[in-house]
C-alpha positions in Angstrom: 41.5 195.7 113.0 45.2 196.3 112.2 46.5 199.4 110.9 46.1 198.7 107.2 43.0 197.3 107.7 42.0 201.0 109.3 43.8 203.5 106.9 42.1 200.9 104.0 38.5 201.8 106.0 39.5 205.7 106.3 40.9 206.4 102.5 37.2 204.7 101.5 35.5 206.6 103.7 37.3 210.1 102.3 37.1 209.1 98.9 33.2 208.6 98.7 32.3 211.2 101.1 34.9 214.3 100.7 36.9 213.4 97.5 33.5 212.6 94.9 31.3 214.9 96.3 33.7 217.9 95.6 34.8 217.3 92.5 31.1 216.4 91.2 31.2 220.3 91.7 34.0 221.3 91.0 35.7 219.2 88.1 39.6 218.7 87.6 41.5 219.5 84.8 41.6 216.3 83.3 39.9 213.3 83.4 43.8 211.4 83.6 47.4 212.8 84.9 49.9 211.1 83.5 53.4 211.8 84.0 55.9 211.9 81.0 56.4 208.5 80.7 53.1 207.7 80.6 52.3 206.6 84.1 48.5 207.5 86.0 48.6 209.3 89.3 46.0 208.8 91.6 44.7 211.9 93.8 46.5 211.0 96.9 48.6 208.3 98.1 48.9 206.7 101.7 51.0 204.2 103.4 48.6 201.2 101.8 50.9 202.7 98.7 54.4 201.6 99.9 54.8 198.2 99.4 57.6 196.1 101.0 60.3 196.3 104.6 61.9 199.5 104.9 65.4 197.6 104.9 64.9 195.7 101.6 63.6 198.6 99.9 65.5 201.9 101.2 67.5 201.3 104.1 70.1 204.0 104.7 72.8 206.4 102.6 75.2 204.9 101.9 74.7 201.3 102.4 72.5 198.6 100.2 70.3 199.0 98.3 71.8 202.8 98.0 68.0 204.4 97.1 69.0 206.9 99.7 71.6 208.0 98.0 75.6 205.9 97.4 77.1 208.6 100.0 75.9 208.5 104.3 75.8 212.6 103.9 75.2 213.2 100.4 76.0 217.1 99.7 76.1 218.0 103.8 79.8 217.4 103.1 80.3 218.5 99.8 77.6 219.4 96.7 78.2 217.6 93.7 80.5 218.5 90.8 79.3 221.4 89.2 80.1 220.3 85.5 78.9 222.5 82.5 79.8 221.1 79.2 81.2 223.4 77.0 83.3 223.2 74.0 83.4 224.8 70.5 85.6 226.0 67.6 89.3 226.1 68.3 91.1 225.0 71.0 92.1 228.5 72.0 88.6 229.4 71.8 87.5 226.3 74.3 90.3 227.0 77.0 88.9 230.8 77.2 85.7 229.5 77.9 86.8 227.1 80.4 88.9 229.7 82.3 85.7 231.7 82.2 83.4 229.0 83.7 86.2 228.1 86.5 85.5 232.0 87.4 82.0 231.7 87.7 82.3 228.6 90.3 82.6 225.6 88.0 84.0 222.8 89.9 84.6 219.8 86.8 85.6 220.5 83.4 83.6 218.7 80.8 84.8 218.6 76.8 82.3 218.6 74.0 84.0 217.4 71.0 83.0 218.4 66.9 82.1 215.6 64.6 84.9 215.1 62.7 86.3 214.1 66.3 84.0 212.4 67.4 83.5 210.4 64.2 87.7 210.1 63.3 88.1 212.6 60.7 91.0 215.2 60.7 89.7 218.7 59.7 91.3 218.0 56.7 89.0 215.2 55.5 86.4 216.4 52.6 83.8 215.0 54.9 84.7 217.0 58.1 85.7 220.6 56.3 82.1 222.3 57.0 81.7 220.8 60.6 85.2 221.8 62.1 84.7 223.1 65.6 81.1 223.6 65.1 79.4 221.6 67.9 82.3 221.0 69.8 85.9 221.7 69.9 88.5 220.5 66.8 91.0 218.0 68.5 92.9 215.8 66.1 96.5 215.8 67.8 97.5 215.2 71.4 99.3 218.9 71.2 95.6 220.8 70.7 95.0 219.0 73.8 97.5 220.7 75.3 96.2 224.5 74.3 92.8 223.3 75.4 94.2 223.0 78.8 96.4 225.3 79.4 97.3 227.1 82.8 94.8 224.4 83.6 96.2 222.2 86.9 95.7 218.7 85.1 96.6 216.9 88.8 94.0 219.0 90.4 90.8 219.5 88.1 88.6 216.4 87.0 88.0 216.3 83.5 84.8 214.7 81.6 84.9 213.9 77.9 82.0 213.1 75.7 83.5 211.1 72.9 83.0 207.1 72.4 84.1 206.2 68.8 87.4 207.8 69.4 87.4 207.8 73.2 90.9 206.0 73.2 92.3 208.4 70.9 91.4 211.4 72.9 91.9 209.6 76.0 95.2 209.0 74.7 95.6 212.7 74.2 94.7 213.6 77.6 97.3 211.4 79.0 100.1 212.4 76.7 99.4 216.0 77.2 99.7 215.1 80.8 103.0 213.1 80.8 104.9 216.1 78.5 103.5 218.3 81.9 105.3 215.7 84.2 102.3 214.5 85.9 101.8 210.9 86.5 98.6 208.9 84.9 98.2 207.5 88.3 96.7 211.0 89.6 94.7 211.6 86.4 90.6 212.3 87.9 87.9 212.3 85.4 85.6 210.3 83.3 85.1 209.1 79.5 82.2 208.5 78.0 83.3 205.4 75.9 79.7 204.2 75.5 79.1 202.7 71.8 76.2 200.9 72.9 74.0 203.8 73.4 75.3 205.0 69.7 74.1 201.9 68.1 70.8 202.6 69.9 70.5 206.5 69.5 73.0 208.9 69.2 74.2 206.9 65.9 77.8 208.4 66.1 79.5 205.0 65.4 82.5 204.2 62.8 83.1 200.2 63.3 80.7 197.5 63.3 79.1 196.2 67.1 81.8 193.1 67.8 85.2 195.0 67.5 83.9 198.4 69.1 83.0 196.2 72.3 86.5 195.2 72.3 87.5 198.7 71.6 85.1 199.7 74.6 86.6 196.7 77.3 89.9 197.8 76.0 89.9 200.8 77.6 88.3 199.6 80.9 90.8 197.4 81.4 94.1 199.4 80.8 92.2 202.6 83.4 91.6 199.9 85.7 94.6 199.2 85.5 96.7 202.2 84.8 94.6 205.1 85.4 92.7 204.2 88.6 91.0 207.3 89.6 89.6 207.6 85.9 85.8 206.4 85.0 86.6 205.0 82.2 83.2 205.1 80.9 79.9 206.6 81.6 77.3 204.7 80.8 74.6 207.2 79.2 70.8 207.0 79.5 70.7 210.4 78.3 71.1 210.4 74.6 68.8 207.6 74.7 66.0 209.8 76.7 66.9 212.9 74.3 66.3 210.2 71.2 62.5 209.7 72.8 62.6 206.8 75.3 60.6 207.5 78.6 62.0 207.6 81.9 61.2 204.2 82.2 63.0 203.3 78.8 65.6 205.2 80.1 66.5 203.4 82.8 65.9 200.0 81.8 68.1 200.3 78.1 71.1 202.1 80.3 70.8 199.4 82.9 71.2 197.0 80.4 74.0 198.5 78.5 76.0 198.3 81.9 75.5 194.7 82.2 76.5 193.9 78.8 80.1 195.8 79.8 80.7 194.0 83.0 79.5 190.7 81.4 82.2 191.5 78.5 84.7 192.8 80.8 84.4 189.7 83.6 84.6 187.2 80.2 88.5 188.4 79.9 88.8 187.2 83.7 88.9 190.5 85.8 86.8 190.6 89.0 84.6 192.5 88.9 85.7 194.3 91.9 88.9 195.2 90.2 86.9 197.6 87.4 83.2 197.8 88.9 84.0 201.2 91.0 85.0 202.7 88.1 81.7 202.7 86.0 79.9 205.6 86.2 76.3 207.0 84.6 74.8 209.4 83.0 71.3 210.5 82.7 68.7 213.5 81.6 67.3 215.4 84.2 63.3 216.7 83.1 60.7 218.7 84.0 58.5 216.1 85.7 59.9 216.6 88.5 58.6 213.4 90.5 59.0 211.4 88.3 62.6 212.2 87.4 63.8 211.9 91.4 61.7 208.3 91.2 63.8 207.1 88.2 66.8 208.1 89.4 66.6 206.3 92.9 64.8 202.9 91.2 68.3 203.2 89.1 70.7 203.0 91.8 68.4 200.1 93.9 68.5 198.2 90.7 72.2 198.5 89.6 73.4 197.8 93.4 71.1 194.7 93.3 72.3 193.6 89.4 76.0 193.7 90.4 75.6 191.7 94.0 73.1 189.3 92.8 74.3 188.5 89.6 77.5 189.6 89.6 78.5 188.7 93.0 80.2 191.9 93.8 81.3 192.1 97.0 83.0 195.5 97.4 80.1 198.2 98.0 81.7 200.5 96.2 81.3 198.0 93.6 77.4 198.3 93.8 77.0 202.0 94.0 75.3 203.8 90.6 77.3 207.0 90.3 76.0 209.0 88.0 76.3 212.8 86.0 73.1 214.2 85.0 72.6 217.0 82.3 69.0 218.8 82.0 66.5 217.7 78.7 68.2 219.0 75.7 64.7 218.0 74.1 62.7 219.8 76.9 64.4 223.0 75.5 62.2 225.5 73.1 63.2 228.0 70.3 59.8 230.0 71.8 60.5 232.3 74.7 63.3 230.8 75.2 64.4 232.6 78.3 61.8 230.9 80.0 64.1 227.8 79.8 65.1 229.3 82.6 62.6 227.8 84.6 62.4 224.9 83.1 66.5 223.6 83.6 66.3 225.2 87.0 63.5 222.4 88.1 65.3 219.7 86.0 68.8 220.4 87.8 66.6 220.0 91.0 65.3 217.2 90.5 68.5 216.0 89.5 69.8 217.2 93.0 67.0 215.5 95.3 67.7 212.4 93.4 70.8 211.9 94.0 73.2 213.0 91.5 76.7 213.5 91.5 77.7 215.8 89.2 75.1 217.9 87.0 74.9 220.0 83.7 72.3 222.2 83.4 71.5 223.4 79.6 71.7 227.0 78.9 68.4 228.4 77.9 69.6 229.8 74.4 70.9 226.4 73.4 67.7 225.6 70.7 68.6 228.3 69.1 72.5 228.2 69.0 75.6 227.4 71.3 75.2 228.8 74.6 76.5 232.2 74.2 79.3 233.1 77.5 76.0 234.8 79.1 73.5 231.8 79.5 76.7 229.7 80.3 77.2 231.5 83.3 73.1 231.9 84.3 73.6 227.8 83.9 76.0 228.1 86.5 74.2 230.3 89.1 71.3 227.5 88.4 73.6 225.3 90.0 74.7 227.7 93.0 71.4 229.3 94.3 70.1 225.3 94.3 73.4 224.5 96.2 73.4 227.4 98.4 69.7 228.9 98.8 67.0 226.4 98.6 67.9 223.9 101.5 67.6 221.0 99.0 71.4 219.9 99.8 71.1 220.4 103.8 69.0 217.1 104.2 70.2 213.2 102.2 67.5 212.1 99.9 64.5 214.8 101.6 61.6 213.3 99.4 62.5 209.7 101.0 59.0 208.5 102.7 56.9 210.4 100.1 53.9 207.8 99.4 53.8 208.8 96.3 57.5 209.1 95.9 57.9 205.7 96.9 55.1 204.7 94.9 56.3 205.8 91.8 60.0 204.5 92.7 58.5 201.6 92.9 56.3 201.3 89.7 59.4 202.4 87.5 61.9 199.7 88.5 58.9 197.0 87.9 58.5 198.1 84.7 62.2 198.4 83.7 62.9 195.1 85.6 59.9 193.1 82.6 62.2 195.3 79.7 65.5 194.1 81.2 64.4 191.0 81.6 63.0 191.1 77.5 66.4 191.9 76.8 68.0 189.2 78.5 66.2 186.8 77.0 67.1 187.6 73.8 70.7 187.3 74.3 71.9 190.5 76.0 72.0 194.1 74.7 74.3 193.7 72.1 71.7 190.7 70.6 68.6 193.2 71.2 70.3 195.8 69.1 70.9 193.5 65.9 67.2 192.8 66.3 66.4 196.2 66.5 64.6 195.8 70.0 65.7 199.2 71.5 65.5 201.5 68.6 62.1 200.2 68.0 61.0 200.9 71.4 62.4 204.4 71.2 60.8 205.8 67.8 57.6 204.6 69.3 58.2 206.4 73.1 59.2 208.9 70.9 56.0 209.2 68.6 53.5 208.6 71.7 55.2 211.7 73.4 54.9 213.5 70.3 51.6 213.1 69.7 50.5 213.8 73.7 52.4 217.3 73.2 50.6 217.8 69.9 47.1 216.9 71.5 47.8 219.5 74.0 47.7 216.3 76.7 51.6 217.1 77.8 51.7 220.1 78.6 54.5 222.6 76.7 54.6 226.3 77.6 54.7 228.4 75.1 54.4 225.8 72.3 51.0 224.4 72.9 49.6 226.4 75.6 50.3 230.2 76.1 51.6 230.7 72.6 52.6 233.9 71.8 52.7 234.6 68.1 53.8 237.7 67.9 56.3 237.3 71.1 59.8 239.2 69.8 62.7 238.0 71.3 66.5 239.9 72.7 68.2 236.0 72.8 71.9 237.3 71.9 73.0 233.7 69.1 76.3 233.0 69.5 78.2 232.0 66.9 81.4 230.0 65.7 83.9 232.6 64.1 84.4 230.5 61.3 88.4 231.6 60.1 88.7 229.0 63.1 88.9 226.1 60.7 92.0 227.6 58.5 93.4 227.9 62.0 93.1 224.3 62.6 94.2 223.4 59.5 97.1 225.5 59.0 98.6 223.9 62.8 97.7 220.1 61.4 99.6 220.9 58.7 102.4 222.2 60.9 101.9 219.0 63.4 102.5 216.9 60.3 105.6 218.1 58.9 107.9 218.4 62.7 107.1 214.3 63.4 109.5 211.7 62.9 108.0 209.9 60.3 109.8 206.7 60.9 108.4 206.7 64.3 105.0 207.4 63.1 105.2 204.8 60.7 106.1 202.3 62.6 103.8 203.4 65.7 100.4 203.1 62.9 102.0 199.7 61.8 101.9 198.1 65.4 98.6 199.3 65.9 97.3 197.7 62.6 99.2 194.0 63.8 97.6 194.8 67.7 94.4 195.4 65.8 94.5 192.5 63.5 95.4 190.3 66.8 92.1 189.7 68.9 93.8 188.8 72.3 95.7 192.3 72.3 94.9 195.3 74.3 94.7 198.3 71.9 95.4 201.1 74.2 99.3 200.9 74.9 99.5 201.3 70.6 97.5 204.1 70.5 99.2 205.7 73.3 102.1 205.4 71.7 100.7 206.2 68.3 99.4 209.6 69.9 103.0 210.2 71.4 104.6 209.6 67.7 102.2 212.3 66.7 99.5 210.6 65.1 96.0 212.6 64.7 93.1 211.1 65.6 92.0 210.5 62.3 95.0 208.6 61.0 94.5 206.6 63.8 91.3 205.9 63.3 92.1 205.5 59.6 94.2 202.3 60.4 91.3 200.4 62.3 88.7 201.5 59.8 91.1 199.2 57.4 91.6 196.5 59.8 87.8 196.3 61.1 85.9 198.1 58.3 82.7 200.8 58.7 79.2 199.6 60.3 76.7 200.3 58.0 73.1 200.3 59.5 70.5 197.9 58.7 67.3 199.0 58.0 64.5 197.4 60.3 61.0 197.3 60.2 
C-alpha cells in the first residue's frame, strides 16, 4: 500500500468513525461553507488534496511559476510600498494631506483624481461645476500638478495615479511638472493606471469609443517603455471589477484577460515583448475571506507567468512576474458601526500581505460614510505598520505555502478562471467579449447572487445582517470638502488661460488633432507638448472628442 493509498484508508476511517459520529451530536452551523465566491469547503483537507509536482505547481520565490511570491525574500528585505490613496478638493488641500501621510510612515504616493478629471472636463465645464474636487483632487493644468507636489522630491518618491481616460494628459502633467524642476523623465518611478478596459466593463468612466482608446492605452505603453523606463505605465485593475460584484474568481480571470489583450495589442505594433512586459503591473481588492483572497492572488501570478512564457514566449523572468498593488474591499465597507471596519481592512490588508502583494491601500473605516477624514487616514496607516512590524507575517516568504487547503483552493480558482479565459478567447479576445456584453453580464449576475446570500443571512455581514444594532449611535467625525475650493480652482484656470502664448497653444491643439486623425502616430509626444503650451486637460481632451467622437453605451440584454 503506497502512501496515498494509506492516508486515502485513514481520512475514511476518521470520517465515519470520529467526524459523523460527533457531529450527529453536535450539529454545525450550516449544512454548506462557502466562501465569497461561491466555492464549498470540505471539513478538512489532506495531502490527497494537492494535486500535481511540487516544481510545476510552486517551486520557489522568485523563480517560475512565481506562486511563492515574484521576489526570493519577499518583505525579509524590504515590506512592500505602503501606498494610501488620497486626494480631494484643491491641490493645496491634496499636498497637505500628502505631507501628512509621509509623517505617518507612508512610503508611495498615490493620487485620486475628481470626475471632471478623470472624465476631461475643466472645472469650468457646466457638467463638471458641482463635482470639482469632490472625490478626488481638481487637476486640469500641468501647473496644479506642481502645487500638488510641492516640497515633494519627485526623483525620490514613487507616485501612483488612478486616472485612465485622461491618463496621458495627467501623465503628461507629471512629467512637465518634473522637467520645469530639472529632473530627467528617465528617473521618474511610479505607475498609471491607464486601464480603459476595466471601464468598459465596470467602472464606466470612459469618454471615446473601444478602438481609439486602445490605441490611446498602447500609446502610452510604448512612449514609457521607451522614455520613462522605471514607470508602469499601466496597472491593470481587477479591483473595480471586484467592487462592481465579480467574485474572486471573476476577478481574476476578467483582469487576466484584459492584460493579454494589451500585450497582444502592444506586440501587434512589433515591440518584444520583453521590451514593455516588465513594466505591467496589477491591481486587485483585498477581502475579508481571508483564504480565499491569499488563494486568488497566488493562482494570479502562476497563471500570468505561465500566459506570458507560453504564449507569449517571454523570455525575460522579469517579463513573467505579476506585480501587483492591492487596496482593501471598498464594497466590504458599512455605514453601520463603522469603526468596526477596523477589523475588517486590517484582515483584508493581511491577506493582501501573505499573498504576495507589493504595494497595499487599506480603506479607512469612515470611507461609507464620507472621505476619509486625516484621523482614519492615519489608523489606515498604522493597519499597514503593526502588520509590517508586529505580527510576523513579513518575517517568513509566502507562510501559508503547503496549506492543503491553501493549495487546494489555489488550485480550484485558476481552473475555474482558466474555462472563463478560455470563453473569452474564443470569442475573439476581451475587447470582442465586451461588445457582446460577456463580462458585464457575468458581473451583475456575481453581483446579484452575492447580494442575495448577504440578504438571506448565508454571507455573513456584521452588523448588517447579524448583530444589528438599531439603536447603535455613532462618534464617526464626516469629513468634508470646503466647498469655496471650486472658485479657487476656477479663479487660477482663468489665470492659467490668459499668461499662455496663444499661438503656441494653438498650434500645439492643432498637431494633436492631425497626430490624432493619423492612425500610425504615437499620441503622447503632442500631448506632452500640448501640456507644456499650457493646455488643460480638458481642451485636450476636447480636441480628440472631435477627432474620435464619445462612446455611447449599448444596452444589452
Amino acid at each position: 500500500m503506497d502512501v496515498d493509498e494509506r492516508i486515502n484508508e485513514q481520512v475514511q476511517q476518521w470520517e465515519e468513525k470520529v467526524y459523523k459520529a460527533w457531529v450527529s451530536k453536535r450539529p454545525e452551523r450550516k449544512q454548506r461553507f462557502l466562501t465569497y465566491s461561491g466555492i464549498e469547503s470540505k471539513a478538512l483537507y489532506t495531502p490527497l488534496d494537492v494535486k500535481g509536482r511540487y516544481d510545476e505547481k510552486l517551486g520557489f520565490p522568485g523563480q517560475y511559476p512565481f506562486t511563492r511570491g515574484i521576489y526570493p525574500n519577499m518583505y525579509r528585505g524590504r515590506i512592500w510600498t505602503i501606498r494610501q490613496y488620497a486626494g480631494y478638493g484643491s491641490a493645496e488641500d491634496t499636498n497637505e494631506r500628502f505631507k501628512k501621510l509621509l509623517a505617518a510612515g507612508q512610503t508611495g504616493l498615490s493620487i485620486a483624481f475628481d470626475l471632471p478629471t478623470q472624465l476631461g472636463l475643466d472645472p469650468d465645464h457646466p457638467l463638471a461645476y458641482t463635482e470639482v474636487g469632490v472625490v478626488g483632487v481638481s487637476m486640469f493644468h500641468w501647473k496644479e500638478m506642481d502645487i500638488i507636489m510641492n516640497s515633494i522630491p519627485m526623483e525620490k518618491v514613487t507616485t501612483s495615479m488612478t486616472i485612465n481616460a485622461t491618463a496621458m494628459e495627467v501623465l503628461s502633467s507629471y512629467v512637465v511638472t518634473a522637467l520645469s524642476r530639472g529632473v530627467p523623465m528617465n528617473v521618474l518611478d511610479g505607475t498609471v493606471q491607464n486601464d480603459i478596459l476595466k471601464e468598459y466593463i465596470a467602472r464606466k468612466n470612459f469618454i471615446y469609443p473601444p478602438e481609439p482608446s486602445m490605441r490611446y492605452t498602447i500609446d502610452i505603453i510604448e512612449y514609457a517603455a521607451k522614455n520613462i523606463p522605471k514607470w508602469y505605465s499601466i496597472s491593470i485593475s481587477g479591483y473595480h471589477i471586484r467592487e462592481a460584484g465579480a467574485d474572486a474568481v471573476l476577478e481574476v480571470a476578467f483582469t487576466l484577460a484584459d492584460g493579454i489583450e494589451y500585450v497582444r495589442k502592444t506586440m501587434e505594433r512589433g515591440i518584444p515583448v520583453d521590451e514593455f512586459a516588465p513594466k505591467l503591473s496589477f491591481f486587485f481588492a483585498g477581502y475579508t475571506n481571508i483564504f480565499e483572497e491569499v488563494a486568488k492572488f497566488r493562482a494570479a501570478r502562476r497563471m500570468w507567468a505561465k500566459i506570458m512564457r507560453d504564449w507569449f514566449g517571454a523570455k525575460k523572468p522579469e517579463s513573467m512576474m505579476l506585480r501587483f498593488h492591492t487596496q482593501t474591499g471598498g464594497a466590504e465597507l458599512t455605514a453601520q458601526q463603522p469603526e468596526i471596519n477596523i477589523i475588517r481592512t486590517t484582515l483584508q490588508a493581511l491577506a493582501a500581505v501573505l499573498g504576495g502583494t507589493q504595494s497595499l491601500h487599506v480603506n479607512s473605516y469612515d470611507e461609507a460614510l464620507a472621505l476619509p477624514s486625516e484621523k482614519a487616514a492615519k489608523i489606515a496607516v498604522r493597519v499597514q505598520q503593526i502588520i509590517a512590524y508586529e505580527s510576523g507575517a513579513a518575517d517568513v516568504v509566502d507562510p501559508l505555502g503547503g496549506s492543503y487547503y491553501i493549495e487546494w483552493l489555489t488550485d480550484e480558482i485558476e481552473d475555474r478562471a482558466w474555462k472563463i479565459i478560455e470563453r473569452i478567447e474564443s470569442m475573439g479576445g476581451m475587447m470582442k467579449a465586451i461588445e457582446a456584453g460577456y463580462p458585464q453580464a457575468q458581473i451583475a449576475e456575481s453581483s446579484y447572487r452575492i447580494q442575495k446570500r448577504i440578504e438571506e443571512g448565508d454571507l455573513a455581514k456584521v452588523g448588517v445582517n447579524m448583530f444589528y444594532e438599531p439603536d447603535w449611535i455613532g462618534t464617526t467625525e464626516i469629513f468634508r470638502v470646503n466647498p469655496a475650493v471650486r472658485e479657487r480652482v476656477l479663479q487660477r484656470l482663468k489665470k492659467y488661460r490668459s499668461e499662455r502664448d496663444e499661438m503656441k497653444w494653438r498650434d500645439s491643439l492643432n498637431a494633436l488633432r492631425k497626430a490624432a486623425e493619423n492612425e500610425k502616430e504615437n499620441l503622447f509626444p503632442y500631448v506632452l507638448e500640448a501640456v507644456k503650451a499650457g493646455a488643460t486637460v480638458g481642451e485636450i481632451s476636447g480636441v480628440l472628442r472631435e477627432v474620435w467622437g464619445e462612446y455611447k453605451e449599448p444596452i444589452i440584454f
